[in-house]
Backbone bond lengths (Angstrom), bond angles and torsions (degrees), N, CA, C in turn:
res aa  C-N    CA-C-N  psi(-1)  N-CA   C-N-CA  omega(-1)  CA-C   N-CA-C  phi
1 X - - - 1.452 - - 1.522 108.94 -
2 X 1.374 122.45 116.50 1.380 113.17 167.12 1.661 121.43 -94.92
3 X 1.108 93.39 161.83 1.987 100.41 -155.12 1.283 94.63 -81.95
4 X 1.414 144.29 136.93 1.405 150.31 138.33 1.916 117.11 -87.29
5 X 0.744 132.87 -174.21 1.083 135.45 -128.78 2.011 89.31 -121.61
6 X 1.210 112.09 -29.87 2.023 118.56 154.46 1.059 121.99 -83.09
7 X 1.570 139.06 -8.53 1.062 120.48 154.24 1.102 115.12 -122.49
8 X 1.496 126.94 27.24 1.518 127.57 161.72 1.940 108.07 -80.28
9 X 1.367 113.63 -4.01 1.150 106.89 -177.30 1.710 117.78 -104.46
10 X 1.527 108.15 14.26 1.851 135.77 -173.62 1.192 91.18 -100.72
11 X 1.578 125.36 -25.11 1.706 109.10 -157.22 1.254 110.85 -81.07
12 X 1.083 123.95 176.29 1.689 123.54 136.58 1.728 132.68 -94.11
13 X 0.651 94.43 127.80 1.583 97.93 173.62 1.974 110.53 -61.98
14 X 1.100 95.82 151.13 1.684 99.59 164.14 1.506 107.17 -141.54
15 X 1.046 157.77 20.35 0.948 168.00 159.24 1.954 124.38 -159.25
16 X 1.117 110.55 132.23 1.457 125.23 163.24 1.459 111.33 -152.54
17 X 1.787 86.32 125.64 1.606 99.32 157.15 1.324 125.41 -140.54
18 X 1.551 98.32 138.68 1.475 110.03 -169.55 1.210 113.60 -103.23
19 X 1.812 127.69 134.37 1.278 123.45 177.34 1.185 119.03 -109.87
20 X 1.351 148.88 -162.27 1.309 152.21 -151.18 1.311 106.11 17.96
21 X 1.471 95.24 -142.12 1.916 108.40 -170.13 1.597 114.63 -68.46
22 X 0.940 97.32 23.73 2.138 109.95 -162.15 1.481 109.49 74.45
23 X 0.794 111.45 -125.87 1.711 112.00 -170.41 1.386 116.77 -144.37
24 X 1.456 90.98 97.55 1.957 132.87 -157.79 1.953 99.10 -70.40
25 X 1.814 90.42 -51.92 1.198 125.81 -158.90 1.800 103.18 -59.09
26 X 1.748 104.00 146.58 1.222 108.81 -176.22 1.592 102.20 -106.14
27 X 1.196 121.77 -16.70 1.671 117.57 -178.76 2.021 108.49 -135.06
28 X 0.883 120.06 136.42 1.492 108.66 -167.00 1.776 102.50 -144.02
29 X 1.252 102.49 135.05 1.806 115.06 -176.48 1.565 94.98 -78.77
30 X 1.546 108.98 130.69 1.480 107.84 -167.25 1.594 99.92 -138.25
31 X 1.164 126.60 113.72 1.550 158.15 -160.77 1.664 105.49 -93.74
32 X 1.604 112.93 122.79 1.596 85.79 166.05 1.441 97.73 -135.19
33 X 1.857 113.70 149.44 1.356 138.92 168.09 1.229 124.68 -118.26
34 X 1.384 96.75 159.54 1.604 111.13 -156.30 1.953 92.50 -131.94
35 X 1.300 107.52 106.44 1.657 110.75 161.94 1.538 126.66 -74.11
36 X 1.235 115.35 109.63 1.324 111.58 154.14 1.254 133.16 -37.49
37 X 1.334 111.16 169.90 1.805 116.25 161.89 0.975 121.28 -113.66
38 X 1.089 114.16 21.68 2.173 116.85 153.88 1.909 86.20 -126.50
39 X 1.413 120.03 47.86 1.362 122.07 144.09 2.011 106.67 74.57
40 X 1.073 109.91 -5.37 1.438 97.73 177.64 1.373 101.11 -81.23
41 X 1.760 106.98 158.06 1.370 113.26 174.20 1.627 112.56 -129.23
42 X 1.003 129.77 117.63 1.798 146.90 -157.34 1.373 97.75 -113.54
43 X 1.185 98.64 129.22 1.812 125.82 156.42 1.375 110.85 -55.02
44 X 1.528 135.04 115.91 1.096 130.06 -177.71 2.132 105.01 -117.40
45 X 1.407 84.14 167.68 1.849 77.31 172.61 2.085 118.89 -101.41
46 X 1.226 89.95 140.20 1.203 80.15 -170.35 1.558 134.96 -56.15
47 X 1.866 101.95 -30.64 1.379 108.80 152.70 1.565 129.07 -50.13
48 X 1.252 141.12 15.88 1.245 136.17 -148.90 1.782 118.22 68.41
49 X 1.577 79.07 -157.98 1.876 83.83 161.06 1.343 127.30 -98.44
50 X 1.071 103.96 7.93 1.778 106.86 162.98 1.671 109.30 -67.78
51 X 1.330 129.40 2.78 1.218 129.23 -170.53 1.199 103.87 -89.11
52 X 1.585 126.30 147.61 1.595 124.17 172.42 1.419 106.48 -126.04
53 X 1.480 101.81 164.85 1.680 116.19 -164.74 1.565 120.03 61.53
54 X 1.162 117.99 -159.69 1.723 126.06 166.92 1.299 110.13 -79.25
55 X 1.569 103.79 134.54 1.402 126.79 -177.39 1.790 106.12 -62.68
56 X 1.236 112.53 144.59 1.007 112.60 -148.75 1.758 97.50 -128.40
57 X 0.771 136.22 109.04 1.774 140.15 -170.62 2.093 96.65 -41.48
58 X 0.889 102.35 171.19 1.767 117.25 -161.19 1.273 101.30 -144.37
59 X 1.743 114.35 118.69 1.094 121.03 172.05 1.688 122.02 -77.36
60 X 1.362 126.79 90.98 1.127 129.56 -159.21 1.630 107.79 -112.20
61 X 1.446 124.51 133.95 2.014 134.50 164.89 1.373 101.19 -44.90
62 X 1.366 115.60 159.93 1.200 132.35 163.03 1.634 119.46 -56.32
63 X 1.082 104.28 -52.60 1.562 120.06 168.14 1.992 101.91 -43.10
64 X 1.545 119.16 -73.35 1.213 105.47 -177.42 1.495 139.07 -46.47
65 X 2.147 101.43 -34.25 0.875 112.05 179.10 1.979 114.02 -68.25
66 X 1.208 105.10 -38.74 1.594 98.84 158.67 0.935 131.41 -49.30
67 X 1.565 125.30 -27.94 1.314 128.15 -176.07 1.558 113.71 -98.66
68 X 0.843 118.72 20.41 1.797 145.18 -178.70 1.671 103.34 -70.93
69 X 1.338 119.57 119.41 1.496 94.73 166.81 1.912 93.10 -134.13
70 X 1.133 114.26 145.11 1.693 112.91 179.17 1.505 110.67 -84.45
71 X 1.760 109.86 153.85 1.629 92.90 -172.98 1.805 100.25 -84.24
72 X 0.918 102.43 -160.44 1.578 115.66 169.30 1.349 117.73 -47.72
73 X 1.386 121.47 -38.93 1.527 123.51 -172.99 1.681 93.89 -119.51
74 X 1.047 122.55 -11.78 1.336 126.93 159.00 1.805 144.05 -32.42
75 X 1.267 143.63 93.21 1.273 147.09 171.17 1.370 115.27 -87.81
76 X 1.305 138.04 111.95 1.393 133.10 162.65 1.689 108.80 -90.04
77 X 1.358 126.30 137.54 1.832 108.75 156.90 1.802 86.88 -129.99
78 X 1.298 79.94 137.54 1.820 94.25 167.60 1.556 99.24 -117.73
79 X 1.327 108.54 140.65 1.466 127.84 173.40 1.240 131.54 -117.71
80 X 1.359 147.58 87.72 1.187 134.29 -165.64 1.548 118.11 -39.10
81 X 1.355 110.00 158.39 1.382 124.59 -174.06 1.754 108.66 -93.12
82 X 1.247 106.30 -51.30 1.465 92.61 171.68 1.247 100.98 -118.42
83 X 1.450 149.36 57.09 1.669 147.85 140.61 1.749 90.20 -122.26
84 X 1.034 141.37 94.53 1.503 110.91 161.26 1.405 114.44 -57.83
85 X 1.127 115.91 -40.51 1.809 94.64 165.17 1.196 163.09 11.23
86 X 1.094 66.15 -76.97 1.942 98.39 177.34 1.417 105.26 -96.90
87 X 1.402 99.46 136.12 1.644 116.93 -173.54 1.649 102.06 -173.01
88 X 1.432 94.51 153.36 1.194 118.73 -159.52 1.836 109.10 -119.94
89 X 1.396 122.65 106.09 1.519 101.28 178.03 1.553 103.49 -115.14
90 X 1.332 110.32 141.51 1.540 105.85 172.08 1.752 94.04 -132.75
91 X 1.568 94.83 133.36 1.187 131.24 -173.93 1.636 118.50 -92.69
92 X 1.066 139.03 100.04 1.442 137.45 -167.02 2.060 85.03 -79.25
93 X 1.639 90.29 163.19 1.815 112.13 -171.21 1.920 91.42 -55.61
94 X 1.028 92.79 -67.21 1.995 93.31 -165.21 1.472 92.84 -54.56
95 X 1.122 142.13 -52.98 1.779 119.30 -157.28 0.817 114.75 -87.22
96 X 1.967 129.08 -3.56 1.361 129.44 177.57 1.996 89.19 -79.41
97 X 1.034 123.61 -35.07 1.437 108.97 -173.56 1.188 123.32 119.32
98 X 1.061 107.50 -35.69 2.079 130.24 179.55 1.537 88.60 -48.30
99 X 1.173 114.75 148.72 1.617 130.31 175.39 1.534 124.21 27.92
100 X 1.371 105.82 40.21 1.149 102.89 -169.60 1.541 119.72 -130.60
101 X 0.815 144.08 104.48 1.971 133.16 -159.70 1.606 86.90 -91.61
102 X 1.463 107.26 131.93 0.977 129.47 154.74 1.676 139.85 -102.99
103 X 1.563 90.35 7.87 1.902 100.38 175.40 1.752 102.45 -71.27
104 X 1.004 128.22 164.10 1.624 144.18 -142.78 1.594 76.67 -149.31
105 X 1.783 103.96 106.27 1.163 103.82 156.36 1.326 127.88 -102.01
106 X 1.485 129.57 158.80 1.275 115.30 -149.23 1.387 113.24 164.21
């Protein structure tokens, strides 16, 4: 399932971490990934898969980026536009790793 931008706000989060000064920034380029289960992690589009070509980062408010939640296999990073600094990653339960086996049996 890839995450769009209406049901990233049903999920729960299990991890967030914020770096620099927290989040100074009023507009931030916001990226979303999708982890496999033999451990790779892919750039997905935020529209779903109706999206074409390479996913392309999303100019998103502070307000939206709070309201961000990743799905289960889900990675969001938001980056400010003028602090690069400051960035925001939220980690869904399966791609942070915690309880999760990722060997590909087979």
């Amino acid at each position: 399932m890839t995450p769009s931008i209406q049901n990233l706000k049903n999920e729960t989060t299990f991890l967030m971490h914020v770096t620099g000064d927290g989040l100074p920034d009023d507009r931030f380029a916001v990226q979303f990934f999708q982890s496999k289960a033999d451990g790779d992690i892919v750039p997905v589009h935020p529209e779903g898969p109706t999206g074409k070509g390479k996913p392309r980062p999303s100019i998103m408010t502070l307000e939206k980026v709070r309201a961000l939640r990743p799905g289960r296999d889900g990675i969001i990073i938001a980056t400010g536009i003028d602090d690069r600094k400051c960035r925001l990653q939220a980690w869904g339960i399966r791609a942070s790793g915690i309880g999760y086996d990722r060997r590909v049996k087979g």
